[in-house]
C-alpha positions in Angstrom: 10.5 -22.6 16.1 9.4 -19.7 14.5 6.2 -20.1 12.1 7.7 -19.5 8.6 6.7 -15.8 7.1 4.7 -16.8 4.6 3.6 -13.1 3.1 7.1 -12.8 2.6 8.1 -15.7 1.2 5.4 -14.9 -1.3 6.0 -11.6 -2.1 9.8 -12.5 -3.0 8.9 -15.5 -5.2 6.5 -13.8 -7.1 8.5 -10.2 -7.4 11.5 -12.8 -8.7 9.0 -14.3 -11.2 8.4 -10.9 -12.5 11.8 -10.2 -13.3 13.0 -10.1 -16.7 16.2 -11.9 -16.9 17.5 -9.8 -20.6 17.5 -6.6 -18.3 18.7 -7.5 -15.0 22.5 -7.7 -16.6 23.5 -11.5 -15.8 26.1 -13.4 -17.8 25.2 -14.9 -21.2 23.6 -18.6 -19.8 22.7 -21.1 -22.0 20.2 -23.2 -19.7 16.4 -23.8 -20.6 14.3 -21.2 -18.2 11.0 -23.6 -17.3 9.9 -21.2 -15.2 9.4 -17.0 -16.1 11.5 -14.4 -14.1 14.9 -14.9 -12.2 16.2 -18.2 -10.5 17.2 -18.3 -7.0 20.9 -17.9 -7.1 20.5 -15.7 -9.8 18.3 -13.2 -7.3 21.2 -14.1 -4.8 24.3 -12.9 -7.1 22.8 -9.8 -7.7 21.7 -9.1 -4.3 25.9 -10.2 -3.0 24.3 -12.8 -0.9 24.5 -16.6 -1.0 21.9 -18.5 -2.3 20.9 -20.9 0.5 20.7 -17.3 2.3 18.1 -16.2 -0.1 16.6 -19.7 -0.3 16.5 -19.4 3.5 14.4 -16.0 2.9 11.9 -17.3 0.3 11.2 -19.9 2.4 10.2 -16.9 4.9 12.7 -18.6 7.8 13.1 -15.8 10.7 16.1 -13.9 9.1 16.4 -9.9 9.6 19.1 -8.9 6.5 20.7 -5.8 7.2 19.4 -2.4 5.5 21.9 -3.0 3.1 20.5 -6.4 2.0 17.2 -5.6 2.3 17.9 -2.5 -0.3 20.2 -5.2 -2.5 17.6 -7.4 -2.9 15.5 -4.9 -3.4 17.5 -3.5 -6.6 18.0 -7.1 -7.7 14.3 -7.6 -7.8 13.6 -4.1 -9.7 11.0 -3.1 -7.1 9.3 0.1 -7.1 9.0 2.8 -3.8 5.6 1.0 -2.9 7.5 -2.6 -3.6 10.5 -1.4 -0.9 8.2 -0.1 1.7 6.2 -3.8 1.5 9.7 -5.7 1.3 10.4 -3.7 4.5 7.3 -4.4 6.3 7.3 -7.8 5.7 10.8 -8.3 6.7 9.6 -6.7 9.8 6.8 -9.3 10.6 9.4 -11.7 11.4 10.7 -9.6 14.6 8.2 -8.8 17.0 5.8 -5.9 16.0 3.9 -3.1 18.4 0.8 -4.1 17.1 -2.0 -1.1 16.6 -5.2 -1.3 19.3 -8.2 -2.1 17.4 -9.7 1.8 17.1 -12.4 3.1 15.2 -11.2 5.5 13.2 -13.0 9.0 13.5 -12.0 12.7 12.0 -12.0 15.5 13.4 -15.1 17.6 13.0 -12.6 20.9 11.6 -11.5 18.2 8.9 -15.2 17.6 8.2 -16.4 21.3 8.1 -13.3 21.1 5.5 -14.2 18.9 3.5 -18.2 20.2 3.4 -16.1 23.9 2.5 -14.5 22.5 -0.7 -17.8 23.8 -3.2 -16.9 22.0 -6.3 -14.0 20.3 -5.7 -14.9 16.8 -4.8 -12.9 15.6 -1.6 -12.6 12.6 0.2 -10.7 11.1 3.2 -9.7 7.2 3.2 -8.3 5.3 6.3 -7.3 2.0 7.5 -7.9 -0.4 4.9 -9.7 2.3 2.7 -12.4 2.4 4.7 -13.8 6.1 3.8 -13.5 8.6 6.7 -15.0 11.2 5.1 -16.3 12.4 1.8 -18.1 16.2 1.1 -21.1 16.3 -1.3 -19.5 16.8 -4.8 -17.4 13.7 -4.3 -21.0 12.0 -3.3 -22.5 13.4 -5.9 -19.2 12.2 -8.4 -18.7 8.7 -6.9 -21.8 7.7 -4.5 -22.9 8.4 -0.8 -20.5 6.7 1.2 -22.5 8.1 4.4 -25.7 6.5 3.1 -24.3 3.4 3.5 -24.3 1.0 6.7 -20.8 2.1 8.7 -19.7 -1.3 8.1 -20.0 -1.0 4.5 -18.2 2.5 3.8 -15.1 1.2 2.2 -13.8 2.6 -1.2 -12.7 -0.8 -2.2 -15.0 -3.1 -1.2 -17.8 -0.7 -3.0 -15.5 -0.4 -6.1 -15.2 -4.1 -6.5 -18.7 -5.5 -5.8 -21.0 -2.7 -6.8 -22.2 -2.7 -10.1 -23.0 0.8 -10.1 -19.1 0.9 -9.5 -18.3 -1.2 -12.9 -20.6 0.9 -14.8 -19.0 4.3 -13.5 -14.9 3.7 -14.2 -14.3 3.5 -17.7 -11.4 2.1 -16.6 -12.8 0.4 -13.9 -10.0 -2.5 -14.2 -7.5 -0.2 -13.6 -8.7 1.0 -11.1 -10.0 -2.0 -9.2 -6.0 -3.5 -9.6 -4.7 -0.3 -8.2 -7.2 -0.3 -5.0 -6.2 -4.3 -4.3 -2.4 -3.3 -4.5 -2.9 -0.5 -2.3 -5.1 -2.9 0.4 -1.7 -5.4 0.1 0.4 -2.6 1.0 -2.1 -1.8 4.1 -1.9 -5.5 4.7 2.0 -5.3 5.1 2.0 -2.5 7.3 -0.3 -4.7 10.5 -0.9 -8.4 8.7 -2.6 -8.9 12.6 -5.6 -6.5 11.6 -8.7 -8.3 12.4 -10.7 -5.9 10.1 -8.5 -5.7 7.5 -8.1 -9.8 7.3 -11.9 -10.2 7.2 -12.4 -7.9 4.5 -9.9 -9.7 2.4 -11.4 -12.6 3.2 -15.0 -11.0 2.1 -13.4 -9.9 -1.0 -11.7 -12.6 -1.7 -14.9 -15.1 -1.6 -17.1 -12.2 -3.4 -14.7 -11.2 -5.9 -12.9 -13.4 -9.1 -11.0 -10.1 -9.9 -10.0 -9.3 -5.9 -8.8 -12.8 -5.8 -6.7 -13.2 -8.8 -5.2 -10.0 -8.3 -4.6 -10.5 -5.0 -2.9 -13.7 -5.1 -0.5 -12.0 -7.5 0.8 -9.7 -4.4 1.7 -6.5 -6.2 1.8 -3.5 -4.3 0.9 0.1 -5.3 1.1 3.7 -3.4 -1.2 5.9 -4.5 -0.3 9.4 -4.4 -1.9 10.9 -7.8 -3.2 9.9 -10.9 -6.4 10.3 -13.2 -9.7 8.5 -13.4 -12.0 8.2 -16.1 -15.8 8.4 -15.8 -18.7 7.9 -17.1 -21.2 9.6 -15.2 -25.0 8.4 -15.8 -26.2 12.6 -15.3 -23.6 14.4 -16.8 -21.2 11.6 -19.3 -17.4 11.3 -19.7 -15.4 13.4 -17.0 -11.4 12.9 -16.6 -10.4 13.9 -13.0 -6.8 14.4 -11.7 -5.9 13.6 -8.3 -3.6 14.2 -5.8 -3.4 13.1 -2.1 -2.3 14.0 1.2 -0.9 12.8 4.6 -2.7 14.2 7.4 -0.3 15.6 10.0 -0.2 13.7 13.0 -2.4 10.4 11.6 -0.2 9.2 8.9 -3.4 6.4 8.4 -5.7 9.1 7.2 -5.4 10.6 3.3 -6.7 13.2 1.8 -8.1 12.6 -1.9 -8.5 15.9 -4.0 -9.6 16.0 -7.5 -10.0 18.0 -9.8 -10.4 18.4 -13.6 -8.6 21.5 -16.5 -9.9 24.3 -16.6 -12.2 25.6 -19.9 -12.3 21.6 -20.8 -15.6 19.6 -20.8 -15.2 17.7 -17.8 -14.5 21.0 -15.6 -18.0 21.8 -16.9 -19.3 18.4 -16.1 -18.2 19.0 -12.9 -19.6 22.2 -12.2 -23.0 21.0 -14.0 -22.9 17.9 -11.7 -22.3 20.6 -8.5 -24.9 23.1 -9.3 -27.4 20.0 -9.1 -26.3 19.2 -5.6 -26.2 22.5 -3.8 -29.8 22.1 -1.9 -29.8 20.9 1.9 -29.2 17.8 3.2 -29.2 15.7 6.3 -27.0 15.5 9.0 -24.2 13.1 8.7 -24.5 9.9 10.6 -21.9 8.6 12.6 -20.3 5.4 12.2 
């Protein structure tokens, strides 16, 4: 017998427990809720399957529903783009997976003379598990020096989570810590048989209160834009933008570009903060 998909059996109870039960468009019922979110066969009437189906599911038993249950249940348990693609992956665990060879991952030296081209517009490149790939001096100069760090410790959300300098920085460092541990449980979906990625959760976990009450709350998130706000120890407050890219042909590589509105006081924090870092540095290291 199959062992029982336990990442998914989680994901669903907890996505159901987050469910509010006044919007989802169930009949008037009368019974005491004692616990928050849907019930079971509630879940299962709005997905149009039965409920010792769905109980069969929670209990992560090796079932693979259809397309058309998987996006059912998915409706029935209001999840988000990020919330499908995790639902998907996880459903997926339970059928044998082509698992990824354990690579280092590198970039190509044109997408590093890119990054070092982009004067004033601070650029970075995260991978598997958000380890960073590559960062160019203004984002170094913005966030810190990723490639000052020991290769095993360039990661943008191990360093946002334990560094203090990291807490100081984000004014909205919760925020942004929740977002980066969603994002890692999305990664997490994606190849749960990542040695790496299990022992930095792991690390985290231990390390972290935050990481691991966050974590254990599996929500997912996709980042694809959004803001941050700073508070930079040279040059104060700056609100950045940011948007992000896929990299053609390595679809585990993305492209973070940020960037701040023009005539306001964070574009001129930003070009205060680059003018200080335009003098020569050393050669990148390697990891």
């Amino acid at each position: 017998m199959a062992a029982p998909n336990r990442e998914l059996a989680d994901f669903l109870r907890r996505a159901r427990a987050q469910c509010d039960p006044a919007r989802a468009g169930l009949p008037p019922d009368t019974r005491v809720r004692r616990v928050p979110g849907l019930r079971r066969e509630e879940v299962a009437r709005l997905a149009g399957v039965s409920a010792d189906y769905y109980a069969r599911l929670e209990q992560g038993r090796t079932i693979i529903p259809s397309a058309a249950v998987v996006e059912a249940l998915a409706q029935a348990l209001e999840l988000d783009a990020a919330g499908r693609a995790h639902l998907n992956d996880l459903i997926g665990t339970a059928a044998p997976r082509h698992r990824r060879p354990p690579t280092v991952q590198r970039l190509r030296s044109g997408l590093h003379q890119l990054l070092d081209s982009m004067e004033g517009t601070p650029a970075l490149v995260l991978g598997r598990r958000t380890d960073v790939l590559g960062i160019n001096r203004t984002a170094k100069a913005l966030f810190t020096d990723f490639d000052a760090l020991p290769p095993t410790r360039r990661n943008y959300t191990r360093w946002l989570l334990l560094a203090p300098e990291a807490h100081a920085l984000f004014v909205d460092w919760d925020v942004q810590a929740r977002a980066a541990v969603e994002t890692l449980r999305l990664e997490v979906g994606r190849d749960p048989d990542d040695r790496s990625t299990r022992e930095l959760v792991a690390e985290l976990r231990e390390s972290s209160a935050d990481f691991d009450r966050w974590w254990q709350q599996h929500r997912v998130h996709q980042r694809t834009h959004g803001s941050k706000r700073l508070l930079h120890p040279l040059v104060g407050e700056v609100t950045v933008q940011y948007e992000t890219l896929t990299l053609p042909g390595d679809s585990d590589a993305t492209v973070f570009l940020y960037s701040t509105e023009a005539g306001s006081p964070s574009r001129h924090a930003l070009d205060l903060l680059t003018s200080w870092t335009l003098t020569p540095t050393a050669p990148r290291s390697e990891p």
